[in-house]
C-alpha positions as CSV (number, residue, x, y, z in Angstrom):
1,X,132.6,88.4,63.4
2,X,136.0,90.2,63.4
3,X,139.0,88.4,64.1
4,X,142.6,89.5,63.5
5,X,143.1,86.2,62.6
6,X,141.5,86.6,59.4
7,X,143.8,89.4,58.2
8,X,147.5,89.4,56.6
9,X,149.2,92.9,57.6
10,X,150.6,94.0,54.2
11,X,154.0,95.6,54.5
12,X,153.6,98.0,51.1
13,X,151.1,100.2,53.4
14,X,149.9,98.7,56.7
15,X,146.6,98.1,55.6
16,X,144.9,94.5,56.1
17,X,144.1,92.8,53.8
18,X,141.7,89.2,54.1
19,X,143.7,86.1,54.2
20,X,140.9,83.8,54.8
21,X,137.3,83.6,53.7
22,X,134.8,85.7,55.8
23,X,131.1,84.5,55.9
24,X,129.5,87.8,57.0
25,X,130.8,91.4,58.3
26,X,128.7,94.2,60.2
27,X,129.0,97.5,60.6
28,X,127.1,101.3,60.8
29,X,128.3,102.0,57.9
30,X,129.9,99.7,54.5
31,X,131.8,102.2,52.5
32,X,132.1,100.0,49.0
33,X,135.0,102.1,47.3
34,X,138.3,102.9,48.9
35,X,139.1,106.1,47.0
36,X,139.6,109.5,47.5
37,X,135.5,110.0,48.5
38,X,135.5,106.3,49.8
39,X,138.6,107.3,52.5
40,X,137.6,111.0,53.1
41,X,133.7,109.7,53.9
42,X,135.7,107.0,56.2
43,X,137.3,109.4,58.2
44,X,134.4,111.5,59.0
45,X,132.0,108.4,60.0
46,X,134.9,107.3,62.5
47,X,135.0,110.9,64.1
48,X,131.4,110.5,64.3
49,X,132.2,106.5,66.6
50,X,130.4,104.6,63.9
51,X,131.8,101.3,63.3
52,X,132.9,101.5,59.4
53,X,133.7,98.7,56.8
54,X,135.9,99.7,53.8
55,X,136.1,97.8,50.8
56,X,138.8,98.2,48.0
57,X,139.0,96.5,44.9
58,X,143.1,96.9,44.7
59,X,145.5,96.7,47.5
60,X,145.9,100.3,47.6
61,X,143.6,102.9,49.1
62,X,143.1,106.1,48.0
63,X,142.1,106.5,44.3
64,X,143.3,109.6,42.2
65,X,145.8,109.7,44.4
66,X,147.2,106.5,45.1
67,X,146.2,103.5,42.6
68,X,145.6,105.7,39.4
69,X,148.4,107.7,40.2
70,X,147.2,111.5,39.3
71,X,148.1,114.5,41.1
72,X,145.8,116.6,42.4
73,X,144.0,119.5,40.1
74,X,142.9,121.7,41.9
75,X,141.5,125.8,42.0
76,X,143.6,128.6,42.7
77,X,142.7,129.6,46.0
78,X,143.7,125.9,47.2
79,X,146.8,127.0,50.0
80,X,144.0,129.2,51.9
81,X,140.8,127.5,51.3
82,X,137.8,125.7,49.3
83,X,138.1,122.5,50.4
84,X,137.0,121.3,53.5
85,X,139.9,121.3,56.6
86,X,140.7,117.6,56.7
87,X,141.4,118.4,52.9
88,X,143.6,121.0,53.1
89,X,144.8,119.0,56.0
90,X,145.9,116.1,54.1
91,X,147.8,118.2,51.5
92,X,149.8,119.8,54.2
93,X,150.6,116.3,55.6
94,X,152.4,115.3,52.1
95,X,154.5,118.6,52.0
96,X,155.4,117.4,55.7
97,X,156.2,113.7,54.5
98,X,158.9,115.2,52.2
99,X,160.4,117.5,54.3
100,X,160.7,115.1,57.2
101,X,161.7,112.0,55.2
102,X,163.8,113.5,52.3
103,X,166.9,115.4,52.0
104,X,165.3,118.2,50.6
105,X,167.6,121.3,50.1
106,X,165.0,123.9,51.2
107,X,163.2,121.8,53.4
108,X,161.2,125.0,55.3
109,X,159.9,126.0,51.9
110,X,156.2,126.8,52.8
111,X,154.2,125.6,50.0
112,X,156.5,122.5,48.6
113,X,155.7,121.1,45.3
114,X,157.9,117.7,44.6
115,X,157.4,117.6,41.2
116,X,157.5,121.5,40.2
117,X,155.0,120.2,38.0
118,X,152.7,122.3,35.9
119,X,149.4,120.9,36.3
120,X,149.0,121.3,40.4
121,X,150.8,122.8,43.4
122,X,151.4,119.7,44.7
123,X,152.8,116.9,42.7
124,X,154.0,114.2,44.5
125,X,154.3,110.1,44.3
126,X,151.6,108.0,45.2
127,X,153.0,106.3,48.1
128,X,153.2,109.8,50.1
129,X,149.2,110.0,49.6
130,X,148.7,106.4,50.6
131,X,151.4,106.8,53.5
132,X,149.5,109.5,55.3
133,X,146.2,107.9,54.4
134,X,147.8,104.6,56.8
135,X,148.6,106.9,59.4
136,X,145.4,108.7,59.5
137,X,142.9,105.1,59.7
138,X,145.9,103.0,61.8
139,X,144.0,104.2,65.3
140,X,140.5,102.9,64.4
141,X,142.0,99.6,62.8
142,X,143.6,99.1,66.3
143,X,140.9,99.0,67.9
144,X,138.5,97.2,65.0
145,X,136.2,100.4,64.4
146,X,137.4,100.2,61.3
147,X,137.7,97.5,59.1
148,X,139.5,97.4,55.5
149,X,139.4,94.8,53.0
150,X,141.6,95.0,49.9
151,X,141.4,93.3,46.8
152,X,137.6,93.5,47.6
153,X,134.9,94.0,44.9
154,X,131.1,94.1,45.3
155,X,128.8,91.3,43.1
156,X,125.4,91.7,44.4
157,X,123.0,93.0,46.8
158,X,120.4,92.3,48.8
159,X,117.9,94.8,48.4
160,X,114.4,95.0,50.7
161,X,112.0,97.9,49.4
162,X,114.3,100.7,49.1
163,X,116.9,99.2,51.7
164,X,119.9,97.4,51.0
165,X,120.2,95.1,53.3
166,X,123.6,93.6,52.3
167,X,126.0,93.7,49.5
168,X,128.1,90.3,48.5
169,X,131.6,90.5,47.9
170,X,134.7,88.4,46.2
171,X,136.7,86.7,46.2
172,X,135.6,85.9,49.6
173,X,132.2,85.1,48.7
174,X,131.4,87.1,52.0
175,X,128.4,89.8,53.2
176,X,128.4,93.4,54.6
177,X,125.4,93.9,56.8
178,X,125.4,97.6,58.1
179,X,122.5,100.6,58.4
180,X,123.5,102.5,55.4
181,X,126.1,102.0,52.1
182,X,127.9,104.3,50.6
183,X,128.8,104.0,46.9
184,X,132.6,105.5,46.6
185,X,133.4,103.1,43.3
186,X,134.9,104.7,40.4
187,X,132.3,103.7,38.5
188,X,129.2,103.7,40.2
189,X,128.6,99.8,40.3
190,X,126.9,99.6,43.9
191,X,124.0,101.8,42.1
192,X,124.0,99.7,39.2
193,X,124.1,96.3,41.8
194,X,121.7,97.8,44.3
195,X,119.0,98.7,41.4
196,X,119.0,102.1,41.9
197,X,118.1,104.8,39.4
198,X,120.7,106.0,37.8
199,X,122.1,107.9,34.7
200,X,125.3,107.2,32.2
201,X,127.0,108.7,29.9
202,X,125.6,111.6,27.4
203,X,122.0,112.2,28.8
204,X,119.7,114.1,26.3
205,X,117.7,117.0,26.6
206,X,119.2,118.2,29.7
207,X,119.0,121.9,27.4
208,X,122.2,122.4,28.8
209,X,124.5,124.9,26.5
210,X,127.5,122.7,25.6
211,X,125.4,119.7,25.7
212,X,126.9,116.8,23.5
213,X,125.3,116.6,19.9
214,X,126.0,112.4,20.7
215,X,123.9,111.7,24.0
216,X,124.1,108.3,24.8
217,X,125.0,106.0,28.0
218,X,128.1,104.8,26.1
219,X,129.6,108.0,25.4
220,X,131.6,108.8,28.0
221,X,134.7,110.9,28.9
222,X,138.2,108.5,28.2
223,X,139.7,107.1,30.8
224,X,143.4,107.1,31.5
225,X,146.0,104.5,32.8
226,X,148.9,106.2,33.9
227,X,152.2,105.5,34.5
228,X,155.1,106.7,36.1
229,X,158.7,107.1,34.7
230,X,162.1,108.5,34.7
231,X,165.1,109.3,32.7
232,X,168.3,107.9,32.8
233,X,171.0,109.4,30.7
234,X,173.4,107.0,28.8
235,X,171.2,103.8,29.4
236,X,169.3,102.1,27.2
237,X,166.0,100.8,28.9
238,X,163.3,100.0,26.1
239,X,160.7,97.7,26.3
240,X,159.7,95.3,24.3
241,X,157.7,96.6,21.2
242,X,154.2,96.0,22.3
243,X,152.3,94.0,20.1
244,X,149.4,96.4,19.2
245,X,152.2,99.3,18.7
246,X,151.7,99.7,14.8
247,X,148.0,100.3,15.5
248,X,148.3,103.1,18.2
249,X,151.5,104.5,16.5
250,X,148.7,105.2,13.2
251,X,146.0,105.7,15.0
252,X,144.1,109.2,14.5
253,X,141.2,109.6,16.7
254,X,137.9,109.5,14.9
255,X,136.1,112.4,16.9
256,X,134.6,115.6,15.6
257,X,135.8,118.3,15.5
258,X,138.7,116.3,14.2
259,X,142.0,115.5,15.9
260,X,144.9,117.2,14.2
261,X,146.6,114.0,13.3
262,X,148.0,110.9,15.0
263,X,147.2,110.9,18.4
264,X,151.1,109.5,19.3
265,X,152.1,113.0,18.3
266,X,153.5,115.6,20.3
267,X,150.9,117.9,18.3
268,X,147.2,118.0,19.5
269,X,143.9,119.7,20.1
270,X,144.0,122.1,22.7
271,X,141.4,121.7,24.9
272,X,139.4,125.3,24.6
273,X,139.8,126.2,21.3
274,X,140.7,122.9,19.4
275,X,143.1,124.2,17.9
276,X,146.2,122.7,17.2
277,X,148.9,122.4,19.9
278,X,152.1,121.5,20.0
279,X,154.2,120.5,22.8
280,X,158.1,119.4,23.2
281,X,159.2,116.4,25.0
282,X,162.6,116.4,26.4
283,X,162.9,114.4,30.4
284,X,167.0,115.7,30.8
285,X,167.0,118.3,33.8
286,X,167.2,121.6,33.5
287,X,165.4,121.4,29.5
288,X,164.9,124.0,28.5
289,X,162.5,123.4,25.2
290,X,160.6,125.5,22.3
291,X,157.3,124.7,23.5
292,X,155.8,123.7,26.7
293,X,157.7,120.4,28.1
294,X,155.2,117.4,28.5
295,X,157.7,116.0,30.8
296,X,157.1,118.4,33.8
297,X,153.6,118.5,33.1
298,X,152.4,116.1,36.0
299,X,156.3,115.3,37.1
300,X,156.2,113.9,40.4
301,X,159.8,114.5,41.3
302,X,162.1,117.5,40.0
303,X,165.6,116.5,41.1
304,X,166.5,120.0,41.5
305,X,164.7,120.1,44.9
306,X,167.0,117.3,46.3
307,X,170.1,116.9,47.5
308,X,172.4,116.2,44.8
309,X,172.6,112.3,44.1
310,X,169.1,111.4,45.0
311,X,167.9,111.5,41.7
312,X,169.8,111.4,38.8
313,X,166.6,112.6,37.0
314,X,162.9,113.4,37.5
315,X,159.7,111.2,37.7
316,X,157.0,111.9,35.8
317,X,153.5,110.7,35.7
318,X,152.0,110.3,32.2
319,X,148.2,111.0,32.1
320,X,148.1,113.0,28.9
321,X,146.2,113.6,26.1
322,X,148.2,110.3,24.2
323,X,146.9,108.5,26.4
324,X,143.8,108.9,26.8
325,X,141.4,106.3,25.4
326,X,138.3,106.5,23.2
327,X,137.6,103.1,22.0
328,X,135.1,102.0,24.5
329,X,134.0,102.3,28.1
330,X,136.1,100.3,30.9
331,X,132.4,99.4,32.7
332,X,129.2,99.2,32.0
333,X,129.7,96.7,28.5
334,X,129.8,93.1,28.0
335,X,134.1,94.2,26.1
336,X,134.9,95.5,29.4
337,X,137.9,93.2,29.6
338,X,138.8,93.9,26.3
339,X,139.1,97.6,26.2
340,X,140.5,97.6,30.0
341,X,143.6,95.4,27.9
342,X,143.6,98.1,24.7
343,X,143.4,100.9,27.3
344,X,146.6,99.5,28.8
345,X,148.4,98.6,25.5
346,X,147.6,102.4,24.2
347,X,150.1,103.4,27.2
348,X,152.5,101.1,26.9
349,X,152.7,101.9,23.0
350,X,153.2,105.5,24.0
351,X,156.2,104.7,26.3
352,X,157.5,102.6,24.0
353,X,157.3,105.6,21.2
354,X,159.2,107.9,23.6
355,X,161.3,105.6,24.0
356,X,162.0,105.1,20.3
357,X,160.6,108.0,17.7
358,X,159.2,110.8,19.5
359,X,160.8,113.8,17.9
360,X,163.9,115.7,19.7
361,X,164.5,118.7,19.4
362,X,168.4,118.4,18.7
363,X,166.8,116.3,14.9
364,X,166.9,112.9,17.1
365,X,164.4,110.6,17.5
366,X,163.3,108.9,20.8
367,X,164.8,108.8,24.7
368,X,166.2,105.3,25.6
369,X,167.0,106.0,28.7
370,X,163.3,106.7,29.9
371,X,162.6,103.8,32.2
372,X,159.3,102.4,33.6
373,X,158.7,102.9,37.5
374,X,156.9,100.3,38.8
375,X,157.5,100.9,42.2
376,X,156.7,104.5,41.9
377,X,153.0,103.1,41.3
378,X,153.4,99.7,43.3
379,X,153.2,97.1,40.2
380,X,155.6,94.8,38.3
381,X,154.6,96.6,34.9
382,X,154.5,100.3,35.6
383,X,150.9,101.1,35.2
384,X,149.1,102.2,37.9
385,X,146.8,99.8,39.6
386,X,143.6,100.8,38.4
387,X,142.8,103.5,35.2
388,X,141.4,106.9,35.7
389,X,138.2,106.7,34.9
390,X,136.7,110.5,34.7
391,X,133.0,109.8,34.7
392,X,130.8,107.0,36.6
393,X,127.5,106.1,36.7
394,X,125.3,109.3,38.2
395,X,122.8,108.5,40.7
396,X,118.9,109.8,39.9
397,X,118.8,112.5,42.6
398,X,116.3,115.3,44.1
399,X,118.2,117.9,42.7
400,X,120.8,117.4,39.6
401,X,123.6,120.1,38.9
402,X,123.2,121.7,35.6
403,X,125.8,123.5,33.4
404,X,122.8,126.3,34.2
405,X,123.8,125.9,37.6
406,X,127.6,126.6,37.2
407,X,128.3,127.4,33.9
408,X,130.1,130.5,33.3
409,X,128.4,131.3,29.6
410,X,125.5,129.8,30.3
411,X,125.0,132.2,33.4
412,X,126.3,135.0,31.6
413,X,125.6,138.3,32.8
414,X,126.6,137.0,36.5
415,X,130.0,135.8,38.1
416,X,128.4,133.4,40.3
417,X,126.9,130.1,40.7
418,X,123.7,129.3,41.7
419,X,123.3,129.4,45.4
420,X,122.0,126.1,47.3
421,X,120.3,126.6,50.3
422,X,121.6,123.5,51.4
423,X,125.1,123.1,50.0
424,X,127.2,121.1,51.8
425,X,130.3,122.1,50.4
426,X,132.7,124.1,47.9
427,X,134.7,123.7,44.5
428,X,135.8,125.0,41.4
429,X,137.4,123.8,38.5
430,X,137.0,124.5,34.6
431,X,134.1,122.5,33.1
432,X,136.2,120.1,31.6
433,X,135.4,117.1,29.3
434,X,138.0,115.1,27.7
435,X,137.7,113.3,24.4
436,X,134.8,110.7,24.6
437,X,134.4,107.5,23.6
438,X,131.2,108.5,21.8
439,X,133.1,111.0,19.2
440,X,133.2,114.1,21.0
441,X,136.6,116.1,21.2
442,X,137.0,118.0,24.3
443,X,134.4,120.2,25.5
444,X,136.4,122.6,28.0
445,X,134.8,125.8,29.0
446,X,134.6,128.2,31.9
447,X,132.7,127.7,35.4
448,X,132.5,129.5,38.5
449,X,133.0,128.7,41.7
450,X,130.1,126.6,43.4
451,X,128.5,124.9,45.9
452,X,127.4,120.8,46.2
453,X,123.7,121.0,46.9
454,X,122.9,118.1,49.0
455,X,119.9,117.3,47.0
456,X,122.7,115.9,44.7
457,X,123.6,113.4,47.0
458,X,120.2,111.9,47.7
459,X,118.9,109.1,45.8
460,X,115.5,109.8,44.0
461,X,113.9,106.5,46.0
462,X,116.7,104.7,48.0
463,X,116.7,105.2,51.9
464,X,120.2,104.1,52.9
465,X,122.5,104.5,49.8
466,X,124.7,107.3,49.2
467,X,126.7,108.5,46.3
468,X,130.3,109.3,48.0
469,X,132.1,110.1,44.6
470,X,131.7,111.2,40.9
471,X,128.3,109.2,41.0
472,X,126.3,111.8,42.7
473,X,123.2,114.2,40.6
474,X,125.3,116.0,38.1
475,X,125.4,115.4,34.4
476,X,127.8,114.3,31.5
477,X,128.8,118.0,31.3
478,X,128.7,119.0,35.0
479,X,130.5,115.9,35.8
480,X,133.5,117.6,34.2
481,X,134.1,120.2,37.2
482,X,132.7,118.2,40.1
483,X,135.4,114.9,39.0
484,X,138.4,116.5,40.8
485,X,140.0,115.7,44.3
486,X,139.0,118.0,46.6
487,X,135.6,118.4,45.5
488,X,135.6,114.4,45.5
489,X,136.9,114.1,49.1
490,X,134.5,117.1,50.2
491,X,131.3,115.0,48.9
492,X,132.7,111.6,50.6
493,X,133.1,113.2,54.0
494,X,129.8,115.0,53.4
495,X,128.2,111.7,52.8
496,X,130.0,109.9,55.8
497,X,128.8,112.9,58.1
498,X,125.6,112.6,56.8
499,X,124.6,108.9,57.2
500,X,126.6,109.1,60.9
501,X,124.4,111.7,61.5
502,X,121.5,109.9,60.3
503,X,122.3,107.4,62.3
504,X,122.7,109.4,65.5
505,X,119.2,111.4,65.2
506,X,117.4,108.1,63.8
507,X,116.4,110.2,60.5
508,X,116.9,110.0,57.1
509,X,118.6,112.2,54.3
510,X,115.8,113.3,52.9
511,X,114.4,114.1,56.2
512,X,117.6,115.8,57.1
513,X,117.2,118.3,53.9
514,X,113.2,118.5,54.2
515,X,113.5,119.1,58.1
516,X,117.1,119.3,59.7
517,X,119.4,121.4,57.1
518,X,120.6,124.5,59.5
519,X,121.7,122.1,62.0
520,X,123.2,119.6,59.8
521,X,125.0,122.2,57.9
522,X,126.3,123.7,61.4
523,X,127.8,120.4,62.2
524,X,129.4,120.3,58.8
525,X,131.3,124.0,59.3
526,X,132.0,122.3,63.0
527,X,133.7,119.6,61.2
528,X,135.5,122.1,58.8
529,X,133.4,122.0,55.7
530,X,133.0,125.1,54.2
531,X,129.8,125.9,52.4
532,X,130.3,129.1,50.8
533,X,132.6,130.9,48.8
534,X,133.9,134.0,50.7
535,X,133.2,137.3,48.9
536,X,136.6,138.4,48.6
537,X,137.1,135.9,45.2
538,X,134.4,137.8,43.3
């Protein structure tokens, strides 16, 4: 059973992470996953006094925000509503984590943004996400409702009927025995471990309208690993020419429609019209550029917010089109390894080529100065912990979002969504697929703002498995507007309230959508999940 003994208190977060092999854990609920669904389904089992196990394959919680270093993207109507109120919540507690910890200038400004990025309204560093994160679960680990273990990764499970009974986990060569599981992975593997039906990649005849021409289980949105740098004028801070840089500096992606050119190019496809686009590049402060400046695109830090002397530039994040990588998938394929290695050497090759022959503006060539930030991300190279991988294995649900569903052309004639009688939640984002790893160039188009049916969530056999992530019933194109945070955190706490609740009223999920929806949803808007779009955005 639990002993404190059997944890090491990490100073980099306060988490705990296992010291000593375990032979067998319990609990209500086993959350395998620790990001941004993983923690938000977390918190709402705790609220509900269930006895929680969360597992996390690096020593970071918190996903997208945390170990794969992206800021948030998110909808317009973000600082008022749609997302759930432990969501909006959170945000609010990273604007406060700056003003109380920084010297800010304006520290009262209302709706701070670090970075002044142009992506979100809130860019910020990864430790701020994964600081309030700590704060928020430190009560239950006091008193051993909760239980985290870090560096944790699932390798089987022990499956009876359609109950998993247990799920094996290294290194400690450990079991979690609880009532029900909830998959918040980034790529799906306790569906794929458990047995249960599931979907990947390109599916065909879906009949969706922007359907890819390439279905397949391999073709897949590219994944990302990040980074985090800044700029430091009159040094001279590059690395060490990688040794697959000749490759990636030639390299033109072989998609259709084609890629302008190279892809380490500060020209590219746009993502609606695939046209080309070209940016500028330039990290000094104050830059003002011909065309839009990559550097404050997803910067995490804009010195001009600061007092002067903390920062004698910016940090930016780097999750860009450059980047991206279409060579192969990062799960699912006997290469994994290998292309989880290329994926990693296509971003150090494009540091490496700002470093050294980006264009300037002035007629120069490259910005020596630009220096790595491993501590911004919490590693000794300066890639984030884990890659962002945009699409994961997609449970086999009752009821699976279709672009039919959300689409704005394909419902044209309407600006709404389908209605779901038993939504259990709120998002909106663009429909927005990035260059696959089966050929396809992006396929970016319009949505409207919509409701999670919770037919998505439920498993077309399992009893006690739930999708907490971008692995519920959506497709390869729906997946594109469902993938972001808040609609991510607002399906995990969904899921944890659902299988608390299950618990509670000794029921089912599919008995709670065939026979107890009204007063399910009523504890959700109790909980602060909102369910609807208010008429005032049409």
């Amino acid at each position: 059973m639990f002993s404190r003994r059997s944890f090491l208190q990490l100073s980099s977060g306060g988490l705990l992470a296992l010291s000593q092999f375990h032979s067998e854990w319990e609990a209500d609920i086993a959350i395998i996953g620790g990001g941004t669904g993983g923690c938000a389904a977390a918190l709402a089992a705790l609220r509900m006094n269930q006895k929680v196990i969360l597992t996390e394959e690096t020593d970071w919680i918190g996903g997208q925000f945390t170990q794969q270093g992206v800021p948030p993207d998110e909808h317009q109507w973000i600082e008022a509503h749609g997302a759930t109120a432990s969501y909006l919540a959170f945000r609010n507690e990273i604007r406060s984590y700056y003003q109380r910890l920084y010297p800010l200038i304006s520290p009262e400004t209302e709706f701070l943004n670090p970075g002044t990025c142009g992506v979100s309204r809130l860019c910020h560093e990864p430790r701020a996400a994964l600081a309030i994160l700590n704060d928020w679960f430190a009560p239950y680990l006091s008193t051993g409702q909760l239980q985290i273990l870090l560096n944790t990764q699932p390798t089987s499970a022990e499956v009876y009927g359609d109950k998993i009974q247990a799920v094996h986990i290294a290194p400690t060569q450990g079991v979690i025995r609880a009532k029900y599981f909830i998959d918040a992975t980034e790529d799906g593997s306790l569906l794929d471990l458990s047995q249960a039906e599931y979907v990947m990649g390109a599916e065909p005849d879906t009949g969706e309208l922007h359907a890819s021409t390439r279905p397949g289980p391999h073709n897949m949105q590219a994944p990302t690993w990040c980074f985090a740098m800044d700029y430091r004028p009159g040094e001279d801070h590059t690395i060490e020419r990688p040794e697959s840089y000749e490759y990636w500096r030639d390299y033109v992606p072989p998609i259709e429609p084609p890629w302008p050119g190279k892809l380490l190019s500060l020209t590219y496809s746009h993502p609606i019209t695939l046209e080309p686009r070209t940016a500028s590049f330039d990290p000094r402060p104050g830059a003002v550029t011909e065309n839009f400046n990559l550097w404050v695109y997803r910067r995490l830090i804009d010195p001009g917010l600061f007092a002067p002397g903390t920062y004698s530039g910016g940090i930016s994040l780097v999750n860009w089109p450059q980047n991206d990588y279409i060579n192969g998938n990062l799960f699912g394929t006997p290469d994994r390894s290998f292309h989880r290695q290329a994926a990693r050497n296509l971003s150090l090759s494009l540091f490496y080529w700002l470093q050294t022959e980006v264009p300037r503006e002035d007629g120069g060539q490259g910005w020596p100065g630009l220096r790595l930030r491993g501590d911004v991300m919490g590693t000794s190279d300066g890639l984030a912990k884990a890659p962002y991988l945009r699409e994961s294995r997609r449970i086999q649900s009752e009821f699976t979002v279709t672009e039919h569903h959300v689409g704005g052309e394909a419902r044209e004639g309407t600006n709404r969504a389908e209605h779901f009688d038993d939504s259990i939640g709120v998002g909106s984002y663009r429909i927005d697929l990035h260059p696959s790893t089966g050929g396809d160039n992006y396929i970016d188009v319009a949505s409207l703002p919509f409701e999670i049916p919770l037919g998505a969530l439920i498993p077309v056999r399992m009893e006690n498995l739930l999708p907490a992530a971008k692995n519920i019933g959506v497709t390869h194109i729906t997946g594109g507007c469902y993938r972001l945070h808040p609609v991510e955190w607002n399906i995990g706490e969904s899921a944890g309230t659902l299988a608390a609740w299950c618990i509670a009223k000794s029921t089912t999920p599919r008995g709670v959508r065939a026979n107890h929806l009204s007063e399910f949803q009523s504890l959700l808007t109790e909980q602060g999940v909102q369910l609807r779009w208010p008429e005032s955005i049409y």
